[in-house]
N, C-alpha and C positions, 0 to 999 in steps of 0.2 A: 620592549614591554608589550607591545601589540601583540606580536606573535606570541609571545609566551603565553597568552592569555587564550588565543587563539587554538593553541595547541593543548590547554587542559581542560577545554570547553566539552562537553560530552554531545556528541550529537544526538538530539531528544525526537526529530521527526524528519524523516526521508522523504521526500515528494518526487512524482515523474509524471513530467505529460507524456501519454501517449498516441502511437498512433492506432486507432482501432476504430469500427465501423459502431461499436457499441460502448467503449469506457473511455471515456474524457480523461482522466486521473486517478491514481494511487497515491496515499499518503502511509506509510508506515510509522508507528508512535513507540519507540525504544521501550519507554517506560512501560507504558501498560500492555504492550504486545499487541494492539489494535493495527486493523487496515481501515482505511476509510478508501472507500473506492466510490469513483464518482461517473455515472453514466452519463451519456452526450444527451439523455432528454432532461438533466437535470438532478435527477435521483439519486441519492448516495445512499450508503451503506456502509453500516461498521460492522467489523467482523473481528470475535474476541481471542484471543488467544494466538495469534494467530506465530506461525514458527516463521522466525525471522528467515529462515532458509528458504521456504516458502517464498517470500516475499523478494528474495533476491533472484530466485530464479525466476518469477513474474516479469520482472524487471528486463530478464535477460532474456527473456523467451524470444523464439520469432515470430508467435502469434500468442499476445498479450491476454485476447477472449478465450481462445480456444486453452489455454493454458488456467484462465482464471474459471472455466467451465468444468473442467474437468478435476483441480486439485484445490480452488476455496471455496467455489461457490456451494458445496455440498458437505464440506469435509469441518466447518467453523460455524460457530453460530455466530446469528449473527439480528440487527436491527436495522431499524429504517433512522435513519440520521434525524438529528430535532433543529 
């Protein structure tokens, strides 16, 4: 019964520590296409829209800054976390 439950669960938010000199964490949110990206001084950001391909390649990059420099930090709008 577990499993079966487990298996038609929809997965609603992704999260990854990473390793970078400057982003603590990425959260991806299914639903409404948000990143929440969290900097090592603290400071987060949500970014709207954001294309879940996007986000998988983040994910997989080899450098997680240089990758979120160049293809979200400019390309999504985005706020200061509340």
């Amino acid at each position: 019964m577990l499993q079966e439950n487990m298996t038609t669960d929809k997965l609603l938010k992704e999260t990854i520590e990473v390793s970078s000199s400057a982003i603590y964490s990425a959260a991806y949110d299914h639903e409404d296409k948000s990143l929440l990206v969290t900097f090592v001084s603290g400071v987060c950001y949500v970014y709207d829209n954001v294309d879940y391909n996007d986000f998988i390649l983040l994910k997989h990059s080899n450098s997680i800054g240089s990758f979120f420099n160049k293809h979200i930090k400019n390309k999504y709008v985005w706020e200061i976390c509340k």
